[in-house]
GUKOL-443408 format. One record per atom (N, C-alpha, C): x negated, y, z. Coordinates in steps of 0.1 Angstrom, whole numbers, plus 5000, padded with zeros to 4 digits. Example, Ala and Ser with C-alpha at 12.3 -4.5 7.8 and 13.67 -1.06 7.14 Angstrom:
<sites>
486849435078/487749555078/486849675078/487249785071/486349895071/487150005079/
</sites>
This chain:
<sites>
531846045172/530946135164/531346275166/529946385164/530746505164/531246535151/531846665154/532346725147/531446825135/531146835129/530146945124/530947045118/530147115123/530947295120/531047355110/531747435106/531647525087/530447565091/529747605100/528647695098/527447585096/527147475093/526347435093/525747345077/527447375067/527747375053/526747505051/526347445038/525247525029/525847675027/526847615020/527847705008/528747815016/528647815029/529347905035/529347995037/531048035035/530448235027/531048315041/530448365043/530348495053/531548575051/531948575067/533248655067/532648765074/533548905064/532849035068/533849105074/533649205087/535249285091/534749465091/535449465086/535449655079/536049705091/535549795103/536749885108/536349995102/536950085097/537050245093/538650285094/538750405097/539750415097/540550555091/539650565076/540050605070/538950545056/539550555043/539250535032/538050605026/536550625021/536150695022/534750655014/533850715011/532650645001/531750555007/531750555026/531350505031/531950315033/533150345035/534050195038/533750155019/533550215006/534150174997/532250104995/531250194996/530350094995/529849995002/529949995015/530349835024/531049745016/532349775012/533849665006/532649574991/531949744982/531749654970/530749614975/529449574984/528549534986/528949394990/530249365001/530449235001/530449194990/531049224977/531549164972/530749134962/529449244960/528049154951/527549084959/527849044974/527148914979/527348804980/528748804979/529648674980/530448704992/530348775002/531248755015/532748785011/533348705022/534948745026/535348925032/535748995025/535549105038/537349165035/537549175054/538849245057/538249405057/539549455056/539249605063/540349625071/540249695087/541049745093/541149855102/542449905096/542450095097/542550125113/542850055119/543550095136/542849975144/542949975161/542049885165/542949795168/544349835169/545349735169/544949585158/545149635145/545049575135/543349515130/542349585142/541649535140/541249395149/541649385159/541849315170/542649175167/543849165158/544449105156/543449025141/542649065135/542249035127/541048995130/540149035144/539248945151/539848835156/540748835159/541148695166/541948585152/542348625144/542948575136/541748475127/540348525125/539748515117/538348475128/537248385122/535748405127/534648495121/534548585122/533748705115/532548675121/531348695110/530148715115/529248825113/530048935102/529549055105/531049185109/530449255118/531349345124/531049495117/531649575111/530849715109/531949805114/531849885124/532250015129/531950105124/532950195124/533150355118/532750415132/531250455138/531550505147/530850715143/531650765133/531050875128/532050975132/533250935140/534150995150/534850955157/535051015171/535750925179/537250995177/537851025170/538951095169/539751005170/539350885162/540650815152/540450715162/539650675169/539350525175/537750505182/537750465193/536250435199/535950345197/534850295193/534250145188/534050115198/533550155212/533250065227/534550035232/535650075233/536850015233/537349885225/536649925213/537349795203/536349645207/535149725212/534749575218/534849565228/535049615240/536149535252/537249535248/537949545242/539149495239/539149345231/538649325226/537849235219/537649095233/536749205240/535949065253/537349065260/538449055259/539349045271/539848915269/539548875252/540048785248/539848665249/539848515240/539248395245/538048415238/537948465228/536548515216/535648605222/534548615224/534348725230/533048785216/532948915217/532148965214/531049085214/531049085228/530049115237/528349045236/529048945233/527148835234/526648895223/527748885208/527548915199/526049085198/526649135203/526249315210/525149275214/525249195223/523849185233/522849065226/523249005216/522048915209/521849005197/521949115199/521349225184/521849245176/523049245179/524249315165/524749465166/523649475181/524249625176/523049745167/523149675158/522649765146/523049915146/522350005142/522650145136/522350175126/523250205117/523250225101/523650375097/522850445096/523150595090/523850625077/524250665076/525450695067/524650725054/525150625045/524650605028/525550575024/526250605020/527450505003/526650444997/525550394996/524350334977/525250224985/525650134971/526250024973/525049924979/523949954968/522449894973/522249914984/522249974996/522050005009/522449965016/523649975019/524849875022/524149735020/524349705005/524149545004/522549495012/522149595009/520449535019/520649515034/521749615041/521549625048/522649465057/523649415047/524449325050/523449215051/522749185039/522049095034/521249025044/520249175047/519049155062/519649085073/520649165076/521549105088/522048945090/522348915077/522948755071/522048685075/520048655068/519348635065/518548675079/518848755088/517948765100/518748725112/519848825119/520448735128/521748655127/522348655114/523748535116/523048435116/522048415101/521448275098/520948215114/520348265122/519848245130/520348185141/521648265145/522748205151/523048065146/523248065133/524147955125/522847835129/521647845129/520847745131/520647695145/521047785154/521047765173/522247655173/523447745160/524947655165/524647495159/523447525149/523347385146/522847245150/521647315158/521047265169/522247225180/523047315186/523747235196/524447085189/525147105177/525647025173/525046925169/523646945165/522746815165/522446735176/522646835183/522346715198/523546655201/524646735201/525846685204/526346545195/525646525186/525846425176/524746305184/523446295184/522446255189/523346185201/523646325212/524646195228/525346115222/526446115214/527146075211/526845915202/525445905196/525045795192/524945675199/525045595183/524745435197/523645395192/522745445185/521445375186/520645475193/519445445199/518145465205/517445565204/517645745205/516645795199/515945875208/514345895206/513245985217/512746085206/513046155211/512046305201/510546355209/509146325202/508446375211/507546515202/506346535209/505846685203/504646615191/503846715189/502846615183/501646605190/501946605208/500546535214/501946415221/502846345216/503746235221/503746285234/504246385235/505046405249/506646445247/507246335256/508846325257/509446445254/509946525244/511246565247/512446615247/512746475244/514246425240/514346285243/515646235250/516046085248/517746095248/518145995243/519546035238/520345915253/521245915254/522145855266/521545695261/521645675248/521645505241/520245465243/519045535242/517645535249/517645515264/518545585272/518545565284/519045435294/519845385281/520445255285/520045135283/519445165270/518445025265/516945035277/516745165277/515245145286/515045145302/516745165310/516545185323/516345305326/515645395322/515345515325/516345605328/515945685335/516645835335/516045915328/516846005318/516146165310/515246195317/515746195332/514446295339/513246225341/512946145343/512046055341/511146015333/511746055320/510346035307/510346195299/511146295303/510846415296/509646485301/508746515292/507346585299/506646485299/506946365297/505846255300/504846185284/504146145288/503546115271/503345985270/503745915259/504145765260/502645695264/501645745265/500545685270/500945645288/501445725291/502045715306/503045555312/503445545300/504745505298/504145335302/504445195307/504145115303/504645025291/503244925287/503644905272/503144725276/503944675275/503544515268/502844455264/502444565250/501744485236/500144555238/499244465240/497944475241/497344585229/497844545218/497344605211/498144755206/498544785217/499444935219/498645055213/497545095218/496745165210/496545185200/496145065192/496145055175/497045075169/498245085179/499345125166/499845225171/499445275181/499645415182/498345495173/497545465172/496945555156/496945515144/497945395141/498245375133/499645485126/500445445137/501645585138/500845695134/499745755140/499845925138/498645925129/498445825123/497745835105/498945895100/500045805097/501345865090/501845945090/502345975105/502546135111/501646195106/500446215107/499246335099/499946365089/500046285080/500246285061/501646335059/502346325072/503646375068/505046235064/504446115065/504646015060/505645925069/506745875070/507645805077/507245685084/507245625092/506845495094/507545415101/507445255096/508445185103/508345025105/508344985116/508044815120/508244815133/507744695139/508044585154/507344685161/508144755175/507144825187/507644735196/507044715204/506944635218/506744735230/507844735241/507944815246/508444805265/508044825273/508644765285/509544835293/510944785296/511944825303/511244925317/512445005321/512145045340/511744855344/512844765343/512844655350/511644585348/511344585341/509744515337/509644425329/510444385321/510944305311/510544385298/510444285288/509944355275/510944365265/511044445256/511644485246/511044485234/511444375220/511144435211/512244515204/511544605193/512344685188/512044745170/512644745162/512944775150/512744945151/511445025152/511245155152/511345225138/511945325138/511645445122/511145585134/510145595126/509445745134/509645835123/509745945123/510146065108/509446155117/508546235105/507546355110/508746485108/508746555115/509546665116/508846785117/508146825104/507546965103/508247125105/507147225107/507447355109/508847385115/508947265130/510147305137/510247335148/508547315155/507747405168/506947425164/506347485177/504947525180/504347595173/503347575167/502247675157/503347745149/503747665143/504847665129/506247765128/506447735142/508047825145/507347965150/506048005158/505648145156/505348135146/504548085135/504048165125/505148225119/506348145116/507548195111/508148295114/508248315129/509248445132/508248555129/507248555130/506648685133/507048755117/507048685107/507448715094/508448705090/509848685100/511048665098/511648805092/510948915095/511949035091/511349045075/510149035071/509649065063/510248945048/510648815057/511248725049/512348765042/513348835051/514748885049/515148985040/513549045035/513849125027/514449105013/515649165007/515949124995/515249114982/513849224984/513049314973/511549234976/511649094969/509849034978/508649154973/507949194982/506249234977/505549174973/504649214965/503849084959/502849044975/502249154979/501849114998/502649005005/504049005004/504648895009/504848765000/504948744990/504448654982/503248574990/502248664988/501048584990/501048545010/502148575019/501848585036/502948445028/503848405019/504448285021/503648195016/502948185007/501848085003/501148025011/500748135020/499748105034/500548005041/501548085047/502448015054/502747835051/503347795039/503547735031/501747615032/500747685033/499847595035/499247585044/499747625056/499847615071/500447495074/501547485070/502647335075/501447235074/500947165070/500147065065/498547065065/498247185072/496647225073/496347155085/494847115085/494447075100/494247205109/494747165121/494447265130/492947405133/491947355126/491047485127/491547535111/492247475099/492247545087/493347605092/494647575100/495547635104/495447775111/494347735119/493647865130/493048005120/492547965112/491648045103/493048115097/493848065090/494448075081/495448205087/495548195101/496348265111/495548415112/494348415108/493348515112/493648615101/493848525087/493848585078/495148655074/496148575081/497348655081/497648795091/496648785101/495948885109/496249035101/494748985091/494049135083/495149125073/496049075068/496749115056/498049185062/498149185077/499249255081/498649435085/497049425081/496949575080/497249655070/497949835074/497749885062/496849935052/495649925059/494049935054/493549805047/493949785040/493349625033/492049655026/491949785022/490549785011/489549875021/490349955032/489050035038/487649995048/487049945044/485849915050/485949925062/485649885075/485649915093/484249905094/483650065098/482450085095/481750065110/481350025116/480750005129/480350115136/480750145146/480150295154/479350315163/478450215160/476950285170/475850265163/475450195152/474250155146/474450185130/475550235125/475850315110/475350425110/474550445095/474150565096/475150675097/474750795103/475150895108/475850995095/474850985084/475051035067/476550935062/476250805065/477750735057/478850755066/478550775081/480150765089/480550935085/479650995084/480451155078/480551115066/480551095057/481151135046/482551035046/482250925050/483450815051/484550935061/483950975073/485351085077/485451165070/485251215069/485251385060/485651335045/485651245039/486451255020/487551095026/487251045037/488750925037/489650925049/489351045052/490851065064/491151155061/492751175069/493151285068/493851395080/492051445087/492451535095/492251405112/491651455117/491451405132/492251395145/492751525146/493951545151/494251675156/495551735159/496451845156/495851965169/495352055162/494952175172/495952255165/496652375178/497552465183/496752575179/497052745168/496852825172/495552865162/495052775155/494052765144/494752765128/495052855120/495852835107/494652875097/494952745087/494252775075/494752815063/495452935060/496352925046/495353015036/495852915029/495552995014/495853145010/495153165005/495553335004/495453364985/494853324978/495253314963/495653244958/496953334949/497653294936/498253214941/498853224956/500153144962/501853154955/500953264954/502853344946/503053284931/501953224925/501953204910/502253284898/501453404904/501553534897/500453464888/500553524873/499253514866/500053594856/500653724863/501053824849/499753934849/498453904856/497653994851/496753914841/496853834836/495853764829/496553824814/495253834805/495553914791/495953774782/497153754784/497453614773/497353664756/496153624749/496653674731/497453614726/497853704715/498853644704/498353554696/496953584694/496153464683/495053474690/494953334686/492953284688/491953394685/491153474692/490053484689/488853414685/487953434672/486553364671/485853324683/485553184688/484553184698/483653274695/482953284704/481253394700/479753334697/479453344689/478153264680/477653154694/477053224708/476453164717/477253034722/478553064722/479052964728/479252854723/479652854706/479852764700/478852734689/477652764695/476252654694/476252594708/476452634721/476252544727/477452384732/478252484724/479552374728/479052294714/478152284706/477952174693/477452034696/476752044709/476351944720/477451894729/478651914730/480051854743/479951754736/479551634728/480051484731/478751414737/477951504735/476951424747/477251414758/476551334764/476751284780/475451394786/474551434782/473451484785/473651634781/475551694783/475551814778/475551904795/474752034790/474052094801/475852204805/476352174813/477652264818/477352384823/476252404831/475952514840/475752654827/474952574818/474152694806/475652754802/476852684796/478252704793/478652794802/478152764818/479052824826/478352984825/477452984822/476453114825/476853184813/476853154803/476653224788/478653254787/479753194794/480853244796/481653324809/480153354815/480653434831/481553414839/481353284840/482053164846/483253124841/483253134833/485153034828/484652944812/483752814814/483452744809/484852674804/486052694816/486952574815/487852594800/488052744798/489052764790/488452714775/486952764773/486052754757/485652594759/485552494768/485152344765/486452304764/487852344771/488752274772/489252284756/489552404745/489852434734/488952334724/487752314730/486952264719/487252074719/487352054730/487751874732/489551844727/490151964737/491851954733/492251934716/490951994709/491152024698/490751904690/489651834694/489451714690/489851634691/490951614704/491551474704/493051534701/493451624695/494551664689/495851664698/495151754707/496851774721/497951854714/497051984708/498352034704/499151974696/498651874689/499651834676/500551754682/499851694697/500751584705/501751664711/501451764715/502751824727/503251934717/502951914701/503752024691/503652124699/502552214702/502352354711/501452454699/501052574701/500552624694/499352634700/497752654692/496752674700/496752794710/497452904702/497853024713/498052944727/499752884726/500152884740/499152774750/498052674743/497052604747/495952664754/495552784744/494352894752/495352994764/496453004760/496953084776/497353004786/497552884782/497852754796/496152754802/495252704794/493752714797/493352814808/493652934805/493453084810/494253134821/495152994827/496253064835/495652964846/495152824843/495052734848/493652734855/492552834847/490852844853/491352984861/492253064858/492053214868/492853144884/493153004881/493752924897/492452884901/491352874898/490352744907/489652904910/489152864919/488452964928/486852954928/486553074918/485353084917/484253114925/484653104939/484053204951/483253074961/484052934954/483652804954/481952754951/481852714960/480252664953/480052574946/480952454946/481452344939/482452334934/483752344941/484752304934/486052434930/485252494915/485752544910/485552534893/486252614888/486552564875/485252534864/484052524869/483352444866/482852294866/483252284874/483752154882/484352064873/485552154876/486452124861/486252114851/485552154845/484952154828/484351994829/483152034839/482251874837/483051764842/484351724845/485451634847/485951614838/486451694829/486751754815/486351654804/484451714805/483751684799/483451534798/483051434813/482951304815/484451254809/485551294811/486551214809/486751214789/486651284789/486451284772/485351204766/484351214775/483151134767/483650954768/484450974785/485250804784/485650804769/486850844770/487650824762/487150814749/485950844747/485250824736/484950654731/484150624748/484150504742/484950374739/484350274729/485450184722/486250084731/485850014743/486949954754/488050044757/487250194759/487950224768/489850314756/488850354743/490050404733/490850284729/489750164730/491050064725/492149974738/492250044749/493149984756/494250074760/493750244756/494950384752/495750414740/496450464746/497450524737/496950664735/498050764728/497550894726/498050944738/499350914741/499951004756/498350974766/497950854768/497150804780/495950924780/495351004765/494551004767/495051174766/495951234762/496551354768/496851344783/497351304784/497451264803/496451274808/495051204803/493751214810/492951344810/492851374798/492951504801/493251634805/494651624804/495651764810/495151744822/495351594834/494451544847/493651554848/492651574842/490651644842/491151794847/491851884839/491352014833/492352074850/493051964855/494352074867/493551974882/493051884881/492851794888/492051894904/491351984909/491352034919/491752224919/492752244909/492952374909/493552434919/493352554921/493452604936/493052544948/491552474947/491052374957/490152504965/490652514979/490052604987/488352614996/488152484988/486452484991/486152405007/487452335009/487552265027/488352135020/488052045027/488351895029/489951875033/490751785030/491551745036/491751715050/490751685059/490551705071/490151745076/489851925072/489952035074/491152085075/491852075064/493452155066/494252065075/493951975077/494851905090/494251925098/492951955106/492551945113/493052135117/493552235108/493252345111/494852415113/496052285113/497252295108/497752395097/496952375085/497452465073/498652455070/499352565060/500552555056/500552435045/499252395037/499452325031/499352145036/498852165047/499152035054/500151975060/501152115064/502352085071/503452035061/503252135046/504152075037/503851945030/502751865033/502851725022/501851625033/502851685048/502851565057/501351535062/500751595056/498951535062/498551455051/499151405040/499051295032/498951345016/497451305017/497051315003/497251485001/496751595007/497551725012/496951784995/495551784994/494751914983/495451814968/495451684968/495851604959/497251634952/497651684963/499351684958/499851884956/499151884963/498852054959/498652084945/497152024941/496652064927/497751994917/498451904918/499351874912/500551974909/501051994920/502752054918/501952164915/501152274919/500852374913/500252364897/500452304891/499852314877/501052294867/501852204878/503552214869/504052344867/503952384883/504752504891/503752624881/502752664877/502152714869/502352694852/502652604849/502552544835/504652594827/505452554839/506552534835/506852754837/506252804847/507152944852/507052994838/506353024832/505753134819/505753064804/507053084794/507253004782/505953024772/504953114775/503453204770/503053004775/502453024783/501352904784/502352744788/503652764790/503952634785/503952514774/502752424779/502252304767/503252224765/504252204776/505252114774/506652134767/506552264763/508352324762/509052224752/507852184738/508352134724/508351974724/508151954739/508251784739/509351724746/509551584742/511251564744/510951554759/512351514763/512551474780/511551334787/512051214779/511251094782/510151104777/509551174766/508051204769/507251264778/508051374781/507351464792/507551414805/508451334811/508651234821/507351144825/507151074811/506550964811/504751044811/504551144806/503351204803/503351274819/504051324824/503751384836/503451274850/504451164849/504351044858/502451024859/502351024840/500450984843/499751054848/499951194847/498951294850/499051314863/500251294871/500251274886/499351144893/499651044888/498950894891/497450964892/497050954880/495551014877/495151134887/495851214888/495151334898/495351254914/496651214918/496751124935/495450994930/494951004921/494150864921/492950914929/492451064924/491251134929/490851154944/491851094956/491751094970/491051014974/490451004984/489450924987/489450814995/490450845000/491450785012/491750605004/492050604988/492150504986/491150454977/489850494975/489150444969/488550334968/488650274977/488050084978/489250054968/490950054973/491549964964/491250004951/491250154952/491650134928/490150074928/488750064934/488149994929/488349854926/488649794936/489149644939/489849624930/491049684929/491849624922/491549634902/490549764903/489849764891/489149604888/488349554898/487749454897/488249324892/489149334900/490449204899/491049164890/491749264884/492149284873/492049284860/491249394861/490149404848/488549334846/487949374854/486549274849/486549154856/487249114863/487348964863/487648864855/489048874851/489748844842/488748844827/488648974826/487649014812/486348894810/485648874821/484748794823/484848614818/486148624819/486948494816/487048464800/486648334792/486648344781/488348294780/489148274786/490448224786/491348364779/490848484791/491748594789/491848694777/492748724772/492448874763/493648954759/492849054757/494149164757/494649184772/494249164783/494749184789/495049364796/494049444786/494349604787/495549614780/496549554774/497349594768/498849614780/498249554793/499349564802/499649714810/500649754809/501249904812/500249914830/500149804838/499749804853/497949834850/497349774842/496349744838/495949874833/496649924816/496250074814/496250164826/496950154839/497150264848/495950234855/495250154859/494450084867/492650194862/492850144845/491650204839/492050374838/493350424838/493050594838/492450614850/492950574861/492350584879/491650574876/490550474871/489350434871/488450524866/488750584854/488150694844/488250854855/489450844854/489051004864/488250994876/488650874881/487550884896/486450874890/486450834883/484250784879/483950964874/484751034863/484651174856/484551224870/484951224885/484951344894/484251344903/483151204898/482251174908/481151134898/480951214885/479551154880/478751214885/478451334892/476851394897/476251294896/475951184900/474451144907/473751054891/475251034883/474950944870/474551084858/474251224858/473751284852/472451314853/472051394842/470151384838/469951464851/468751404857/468051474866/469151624876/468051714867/468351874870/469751894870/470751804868/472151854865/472451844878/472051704883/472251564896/472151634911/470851754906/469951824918/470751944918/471451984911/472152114909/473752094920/474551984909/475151974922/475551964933/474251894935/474151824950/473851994958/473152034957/473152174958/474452234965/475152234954/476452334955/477452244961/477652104964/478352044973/477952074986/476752074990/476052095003/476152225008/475952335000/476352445007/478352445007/479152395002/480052415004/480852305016/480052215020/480252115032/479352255040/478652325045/478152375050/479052495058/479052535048/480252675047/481652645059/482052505054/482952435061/482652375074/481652355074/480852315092/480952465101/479952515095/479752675102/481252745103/482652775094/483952765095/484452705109/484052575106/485052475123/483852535133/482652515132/482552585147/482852715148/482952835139/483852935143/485252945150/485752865141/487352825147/487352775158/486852725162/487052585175/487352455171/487352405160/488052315151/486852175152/487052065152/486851955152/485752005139/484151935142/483651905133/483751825127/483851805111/484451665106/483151635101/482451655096/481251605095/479351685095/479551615112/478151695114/476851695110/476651615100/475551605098/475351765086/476151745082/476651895071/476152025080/475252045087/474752145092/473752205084/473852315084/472952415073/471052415079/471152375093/469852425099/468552305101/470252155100/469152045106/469551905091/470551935083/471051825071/469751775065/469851675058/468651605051/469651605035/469451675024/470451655013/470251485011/468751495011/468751344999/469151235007/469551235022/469751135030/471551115026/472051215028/473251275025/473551165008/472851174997/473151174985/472851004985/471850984992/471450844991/472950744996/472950795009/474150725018/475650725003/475850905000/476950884989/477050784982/476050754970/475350664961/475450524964/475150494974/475250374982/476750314987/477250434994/478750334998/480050384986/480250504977/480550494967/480550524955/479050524953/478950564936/478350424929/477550314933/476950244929/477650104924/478850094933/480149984934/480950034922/481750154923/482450174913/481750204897/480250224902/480050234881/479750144877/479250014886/478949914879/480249864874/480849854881/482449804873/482849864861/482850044862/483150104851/482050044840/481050064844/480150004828/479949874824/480849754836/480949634830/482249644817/482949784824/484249774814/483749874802/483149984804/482950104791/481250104787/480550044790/479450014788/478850114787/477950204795/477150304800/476050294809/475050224794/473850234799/473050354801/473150504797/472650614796/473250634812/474250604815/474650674829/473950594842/474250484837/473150344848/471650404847/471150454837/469550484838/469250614847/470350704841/470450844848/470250844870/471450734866/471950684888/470750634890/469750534884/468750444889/467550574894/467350664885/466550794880/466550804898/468050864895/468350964907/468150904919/468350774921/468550744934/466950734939/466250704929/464650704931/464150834934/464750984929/463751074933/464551134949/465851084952/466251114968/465651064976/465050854974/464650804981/463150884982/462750874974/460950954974/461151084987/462151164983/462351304992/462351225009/463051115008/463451105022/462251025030/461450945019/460050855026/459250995026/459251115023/458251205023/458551315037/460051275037/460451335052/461251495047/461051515038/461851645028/463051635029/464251685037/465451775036/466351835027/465251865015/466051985006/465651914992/466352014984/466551924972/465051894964/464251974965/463251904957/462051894968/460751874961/459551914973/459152034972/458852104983/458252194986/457452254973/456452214966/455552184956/456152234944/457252174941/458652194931/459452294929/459352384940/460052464941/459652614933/460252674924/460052814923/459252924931/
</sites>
């Protein structure tokens, strides 16, 4: 019999070898990482003492100090090493030569031991176990043939070779159909056999079987199905092997083991399919549509480029920077000491803000454009921020005032009017009863302070515009999510410089942590780049589940609450087309000349047109608004009003989408008919 090896015991703990050759944060979080994993680990200071302790010992992980050659060269220490009877060279050359950049996190260390254990020792340990399995197998005295699952030879052990006459070479590759058989009714029990084999099922009785000599054999057979240990089974496995090894599972890899897991036992087309599916789940586009490029309309593939990429690619010599209120000066703005009286006009017309059907533009006109400061004071005030962030209304109206003199009024759209009516939609959410009974008070301070900062200092150009134009602000936040993370840090970097309009100063640490975490989520929610998933996963989640008379409460979950803020601000920054009429035609308006502005811009520049249909001379708006409406406005409100119920906004979108379609069967371009017009 053989011998079976420690390495092929379960329980076998991993011997680790430390060379460093000095004591240091690096050698000390390696040492404690062994030691939350269970391994053996030496350390050795010199290569002398290291050498002596390779040979002394079987190590299966090696870690080199190679961060100077002063003290010792680690390519020395492994030929010196290979001179020996051990070698470890192979070691090197079957993928141990890892490079690990210098971290002390004991967690880093331990991931990185762990991976290695779990990816190439284990792997080793299973090769070495294989040899020893066979080496057990020669060494047997009973009879054994291993075949595939179309019964082709191969394996036969010496004791098969002797009972059958055969040579190995002679029946490997071969399929026992080849083979001669005796028993007439050989057939039938060869699909009798691979009924059981199918099921996974052991099987065992009389085979009749004929020598090389020609003489017959009967024989006492056990057949054992041996799953996921070729073929389909052993690719599906490696290709997932690194992602297995990971210490930290994804919930994505969760569900690639499930699959896996119901692979072993699938019929081969459910196996096939199931491979396809592991295909798309290894993209990192899971929610983004693959819009077809020669028969999509021309209106959906621009807007899909132009609001869900970021930037086409890198032109030399074209700079887009920002040129206001970079510096985060706002010592010209007149901060008061105390509230002034709104003024009679304004605060009759702000007596109308909890309607949904409240007119913003009139606000914006009757305050000479800074709507944001006089609707923000009037809602802030109703849902009681200052009392929440213990601030004074003073330092509230000079945060207001510091925050609207950032959005750029020079904007056709997206300026601090903009703002207001984001403002405004997100408040009127919050108004309603699903949506107040699954918030807290922070959630719905968060949602707001996120309405009121959510595109400040937004330059009036796309995301793939400033990558496409290599802005300063593209270069700093990587191309990724660039205006998103902008309007963000700038509202801190604004809010925190001046103790005058700081909302935050009087609130503790883990509040303002936890309050600023949301109002970040909520503003990165507003990119467009991922707007299938928060819808989806809106879906999934929430009105699915909801739909279920099983479930409840399930808004009370902290993933869940975050799910519906996304939800709420994207729907507040995209209601145009769900407002009354004249509001619907207004914006669309002032979107379109500011895509416009930005077309005529890139052909100035030389810059990649990102979306041509956005031409001032030849665009169709209502084609434009239809296509919007269609691939993202009509998906995500239905969901929002299965969850906040908004039948006034569903009537308003139905409205609208009927008087674009009429414009575009009439062949009309522009926002109203000709007829309509002033």
């Amino acid at each position: 019999s053989a011998r079976i090896p420690p390495y092929l015991t379960v329980l076998h703990v991993l011997q680790v070898l430390l060379i460093f050759a000095k004591e240091d944060n690096q050698s000390d979080g390696f040492w404690w990482a062994c030691d939350r994993a269970g391994y053996r680990c030496n350390i050795a200071r010199t290569p002398e003492s290291a050498l002596e302790c390779f040979l002394d010992k079987h190590q299966e992980i090696i870690v080199i100090d190679h961060r100077n050659s002063r003290y010792f060269d680690a390519e020395h220490i492994c030929r010196s090493a290979d001179q020996e009877e051990t070698s470890i060279l192979p070691l090197l050359n079957a993928g141990f030569d890892r490079q690990f950049m210098e971290n002390s996190s004991i967690t880093a260390c331990y991931n990185e031991l762990v991976q290695i254990e779990h990816g190439e020792v284990r792997s080793q340990f299973k090769l070495r176990a294989c040899n020893a399995v066979f080496t057990a197998l020669d060494h047997c005295q009973e009879a054994i043939e291993i075949t595939s699952e179309d019964h082709v030879i191969q394996y036969v052990n010496p004791a098969f070779e002797r009972m059958m006459g055969y040579q190995k070479g002679e029946l490997i590759g071969k399929e026992l159909t080849e083979l001669p058989k005796s028993d007439k009714n050989c057939a039938d029990l060869l699909d009798t056999i691979n009924t059981f084999i199918k099921k996974g099922k052991e099987w065992q009785g009389v085979y009749y079987a004929r020598r090389k000599s020609g003489d017959s054999i009967q024989q006492h057979v056990k057949i054992t199905p041996v799953t996921g240990q070729g073929g389909l089974q052993t690719r599906r496995y490696s290709s997932m092997a690194r992602v297995h090894s990971m210490t930290i599972e994804a919930p994505i890899t969760k569900v690639i083991n499930i699959i896996n897991a119901a692979q072993e036992n699938s019929p081969i087309t459910v196996a096939e399919a199931l491979d396809r599916v592991l295909e798309i789940l290894r993209t990192t586009e899971l929610y983004s549509p693959q819009l077809g490029t020669k028969d999509e309309d021309p209106h959906t593939s621009d807007l899909v480029g132009g609001l869900m990429t970021d930037g086409l690619r890198r032109l030399s010599g074209n700079e887009y920077v920002f040129s206001k209120n970079m510096n985060l000066n706002h010592s010209h703005l007149s901060v008061p000491n105390t509230i002034n009286d709104v003024p009679p006009c304004i605060a009759q017309l702000l007596e109308n803000e909890e309607s949904w059907d409240f007119n913003i533009f009139e606000l914006e006109a009757v305050t000479n454009k800074r709507p944001l400061v006089y609707l923000g004071l009037k809602i802030f005030a109703r849902f009681g921020v200052s009392e929440f962030l213990n601030c004074s209304e003073a330092t509230l109206r000079a945060w207001l005032q510091v925050i609207e003199a950032n959005y750029h009024s020079s904007n056709s759209y997206h300026n601090s009017t903009h703002a207001a009516d984001v403002l405004h939609a997100t408040a009127f959410f919050l108004g309603k009863e699903r949506v107040k009974g699954s918030l807290d008070h922070l959630d719905e301070v968060a949602a707001l302070i996120a309405a009121t900062i959510h595109d400040v200092d937004h330059p009036g150009r796309t995301n793939s515009f400033l990558c496409n134009a290599g802005s300063e602000l593209a270069v700093l936040y990587n191309d990724t999510a660039v205006l998103e993370s902008h309007h963000t840090a700038l509202a801190f970097q604004l809010t925190t410089k001046d103790s005058k309009c700081n909302i935050f100063k009087n609130i503790d640490r883990n509040h303002y942590r936890t309050l600023r975490q949301a109002i970040i989520d909520m503003v990165l929610a507003t990119e467009m780049t991922k707007h299938f998933e928060h819808v989806n996963k809106f879906v999934n989640s929430i009105n699915k589940p909801m739909a279920s008379e099983e479930t409840t409460n399930i808004t009370n979950f902290p993933d869940n609450q975050t799910l519906i803020k996304r939800m709420m601000i994207k729907c507040a920054d995209v209601a145009n087309p769900c407002r009354p009429l004249e509001l619907c035609i207004e914006w669309a308006g002032r979107i379109s000349e500011e895509y416009f502005a930005q077309t005529d811009e890139e052909k100035r520049q030389g810059l990649p047109v990102v979306m041509p249909v956005f031409d001032r001379n030849t665009c169709s708006i209502p084609k434009s608004q239809i296509s919007f409406i269609d691939y993202f406005i009509t998906d995500m409100f239905d969901a929002w009003d299965a969850f906040a119920h908004l039948p006034v906004l569903m009537q308003h979108l139905a409205n609208n989408y009927k008087h674009w379609k009429t414009l575009d069967e009439l062949k009309c371009k522009s926002l109203r008919l000709p007829s309509e017009n002033n």
